[in-house]
N, C-alpha and C positions, 0 to 999 in steps of 0.2 A: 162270701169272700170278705165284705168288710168286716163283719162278726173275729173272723178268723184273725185280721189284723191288727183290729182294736186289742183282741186280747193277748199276739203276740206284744203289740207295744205296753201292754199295762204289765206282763211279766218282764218285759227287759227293764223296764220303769222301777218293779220292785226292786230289782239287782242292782240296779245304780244308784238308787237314792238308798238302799241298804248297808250296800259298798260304805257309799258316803258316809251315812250317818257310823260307819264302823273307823271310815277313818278320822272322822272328827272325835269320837271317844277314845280314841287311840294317842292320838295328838294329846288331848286335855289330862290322860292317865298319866306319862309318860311325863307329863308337867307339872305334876305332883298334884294336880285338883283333886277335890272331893268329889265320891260319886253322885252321894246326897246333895250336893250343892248343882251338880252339874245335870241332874235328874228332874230333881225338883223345880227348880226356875223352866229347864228344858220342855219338860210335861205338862207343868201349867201355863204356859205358851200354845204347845199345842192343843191342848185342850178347848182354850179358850178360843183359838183359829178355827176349829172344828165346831164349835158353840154360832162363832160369828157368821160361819159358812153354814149352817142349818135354819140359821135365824131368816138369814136375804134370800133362801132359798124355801121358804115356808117349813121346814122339815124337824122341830126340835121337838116339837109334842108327837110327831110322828114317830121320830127315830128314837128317842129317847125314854121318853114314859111309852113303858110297856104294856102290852096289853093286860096279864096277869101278873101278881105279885111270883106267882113261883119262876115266873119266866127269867127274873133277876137272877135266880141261885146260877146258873150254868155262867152266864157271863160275867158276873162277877167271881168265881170259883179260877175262868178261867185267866183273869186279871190277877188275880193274886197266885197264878203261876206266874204272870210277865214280871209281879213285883217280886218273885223272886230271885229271878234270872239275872234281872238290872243291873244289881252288885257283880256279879260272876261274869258278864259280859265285859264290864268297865275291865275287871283285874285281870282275868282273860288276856284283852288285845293288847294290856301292858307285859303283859310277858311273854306272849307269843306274835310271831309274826304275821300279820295279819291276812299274809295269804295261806298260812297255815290254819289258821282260823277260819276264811271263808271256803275254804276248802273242805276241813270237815264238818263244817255247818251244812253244807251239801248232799253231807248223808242223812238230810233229815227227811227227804224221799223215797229211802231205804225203810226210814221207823216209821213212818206215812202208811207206807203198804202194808206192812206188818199188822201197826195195828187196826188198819183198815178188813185185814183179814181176821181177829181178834173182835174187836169190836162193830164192826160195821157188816162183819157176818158174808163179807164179800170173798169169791172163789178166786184161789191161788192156782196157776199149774206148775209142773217142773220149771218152764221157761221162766217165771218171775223169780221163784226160789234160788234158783241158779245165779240169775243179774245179780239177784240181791249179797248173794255169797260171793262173788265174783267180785262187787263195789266193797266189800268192807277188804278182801284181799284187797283191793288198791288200793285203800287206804293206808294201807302195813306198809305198801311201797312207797307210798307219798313219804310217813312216816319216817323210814328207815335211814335215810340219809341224814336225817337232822339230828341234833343234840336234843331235842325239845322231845324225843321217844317218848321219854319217863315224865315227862313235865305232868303232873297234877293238873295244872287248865288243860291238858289235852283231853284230859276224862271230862273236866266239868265243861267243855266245850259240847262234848258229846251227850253230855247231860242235856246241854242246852237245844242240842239235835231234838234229843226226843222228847223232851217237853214242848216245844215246838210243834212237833208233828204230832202228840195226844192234841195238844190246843187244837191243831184246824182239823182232826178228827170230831172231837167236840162240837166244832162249828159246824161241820155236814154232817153229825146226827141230828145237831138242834140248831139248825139253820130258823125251823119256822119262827124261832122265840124272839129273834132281834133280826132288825137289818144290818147289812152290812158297815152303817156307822152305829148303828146301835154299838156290836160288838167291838168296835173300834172303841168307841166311848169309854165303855164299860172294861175294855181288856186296860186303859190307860189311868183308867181313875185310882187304883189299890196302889199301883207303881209310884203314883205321885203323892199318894199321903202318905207311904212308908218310907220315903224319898225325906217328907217333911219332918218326918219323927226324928231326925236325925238332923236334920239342918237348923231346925230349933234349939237345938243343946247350941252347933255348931254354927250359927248362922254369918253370912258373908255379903257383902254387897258388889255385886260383879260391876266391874269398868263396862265401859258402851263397848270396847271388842272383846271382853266376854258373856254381855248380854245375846251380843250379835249372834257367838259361836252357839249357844246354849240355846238361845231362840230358835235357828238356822235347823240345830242336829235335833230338837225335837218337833218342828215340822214336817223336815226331811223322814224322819222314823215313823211319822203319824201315818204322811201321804207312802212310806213304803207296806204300811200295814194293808193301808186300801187298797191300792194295786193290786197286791196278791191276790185279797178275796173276788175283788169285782174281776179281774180276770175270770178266775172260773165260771163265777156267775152267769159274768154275759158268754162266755164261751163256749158254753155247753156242750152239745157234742162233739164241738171240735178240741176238748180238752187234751184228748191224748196229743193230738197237735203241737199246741203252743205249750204242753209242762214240760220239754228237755230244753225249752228255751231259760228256763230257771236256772238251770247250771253257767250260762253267761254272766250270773254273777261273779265267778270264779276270775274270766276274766279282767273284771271290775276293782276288785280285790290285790291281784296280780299285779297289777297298772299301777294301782295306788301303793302297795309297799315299796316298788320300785323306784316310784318319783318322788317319792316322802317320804322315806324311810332309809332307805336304800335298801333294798332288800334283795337276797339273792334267791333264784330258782335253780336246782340242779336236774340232770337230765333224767333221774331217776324220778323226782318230784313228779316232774311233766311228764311221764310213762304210767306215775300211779292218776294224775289230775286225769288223763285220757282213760285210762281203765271204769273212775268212777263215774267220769261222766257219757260213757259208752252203755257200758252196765245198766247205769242210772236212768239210761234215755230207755231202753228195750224195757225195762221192771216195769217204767212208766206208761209205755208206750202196750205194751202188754197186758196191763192190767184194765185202762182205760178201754182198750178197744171192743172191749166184751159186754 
């Protein structure tokens, strides 16, 4: 039972420090900052918080130097996914509402199983097939009321879905290669010197409340990266369990366009958000149990 709780709070943990860090990117987009400026300071904050916290903890020759040289290629392959996304996220949540965002960032449980069946060579039956066709239908309904239909971040959002969901497929084929900060480490480092390559041309000197915000939203992204993984980790069999608790992000999301943004939900919205995350919970819940 405690197993069981520890890793429902580490996945509500990831939803709300994710929330966060989406709505502090949102905020800073929408203020016309740079993303390389807002990246780069942001990343090498956490980086170096995650450096200080392995250090008091004995763990940075552990976590960090790897056992083998090949073992670098996956987790760094996998980081220069996240340094891709970085950009596309910032310009994203400036022109979509970011419960429109956390919403279909939620299908990325959908691209999970998928290529979980693809790649990880794991058994589908009708009943996951079906969730899974049933959550991208809700999606169309989430979709359909808004102006934002045709919007181009709606796709790259969706992009961000599933590059997402290949990344932590990657991680539970080649979990043995790195620990769980390893890959933390490792997924943040590409993000932050292509962050630099561009802040270098462009460079800035941020005020103490935009040091703050920029420190604050790349700690908060670091500790939402952990959460996720060490959930499963420690949860092990009880996964099918605590993973519909991930969709609580949506919640999170919701909350925050409303009191910061003003954001509206229509009834049709909240009939597709219940679809995907109904769907979402049985895919999940069905696949894990076996």
């Amino acid at each position: 039972m405690k197993i069981l709780i520890i890793g429902i709070f580490l996945i509500c943990l990831n939803g709300f420090t994710g929330s966060t860090f989406d709505t502090i990117t949102k905020f800073l987009s929408l203020n016309h900052y740079k993303w390389y400026h807002y990246y780069s300071i942001g990343l090498t904050i956490s980086l170096f918080s995650l450096l200080i916290f392995l250090q008091f903890s004995g763990g940075i020759k552990k976590h960090i130097i790897l056992k083998k040289k090949q073992y670098y290629i996956i987790p760094i392959i996998r980081g220069l996914q996240f340094a891709f996304i970085t950009p596309i996220i910032f310009f994203s949540l400036k022109y979509v509402p970011i419960n429109i965002f956390t919403t279909l960032l939620m299908t990325t449980p959908f691209f999970l199983i998928i290529f979980a069946k693809f790649i990880l060579n794991e058994k589908l039956n009708s009943i996951s097939w079906l969730a899974i066709f049933i959550g991208f239908f809700g999606v169309i309904i989430f979709l359909r009321p808004t102006n934002v239909s045709m919007n181009i971040y709606v796709l790259l959002i969706l992009l961000v879905a599933i590059t997402n969901a290949l990344s932590f497929t990657v991680v539970n084929k080649y979990s043995y290669m790195a620990s769980t900060y390893g890959f933390t480490f490792y997924g943040i480092v590409p993000a932050t010197i292509f962050s630099y390559l561009f802040f270098f041309i462009n460079p800035m000197i941020p005020s103490g409340k935009e040091l703050l915000l920029f420190a604050s939203s790349g700690i908060i992204v670091m500790i939402s990266a952990w959460a996720f993984t060490a959930a499963y980790h420690i949860a092990g069999k009880y996964s099918s369990i605590i993973s519909p608790f991930i969709f609580f992000q949506i919640f999170w999301g919701s909350l925050y366009g409303i009191i910061f943004f003003d954001e509206k939900i229509s009834t049709m919205s909240i009939i597709g958000i219940f679809v995907i995350i109904v769907s979402g919970s049985i895919a999940i819940y069905n696949k894990n149990k076996k």
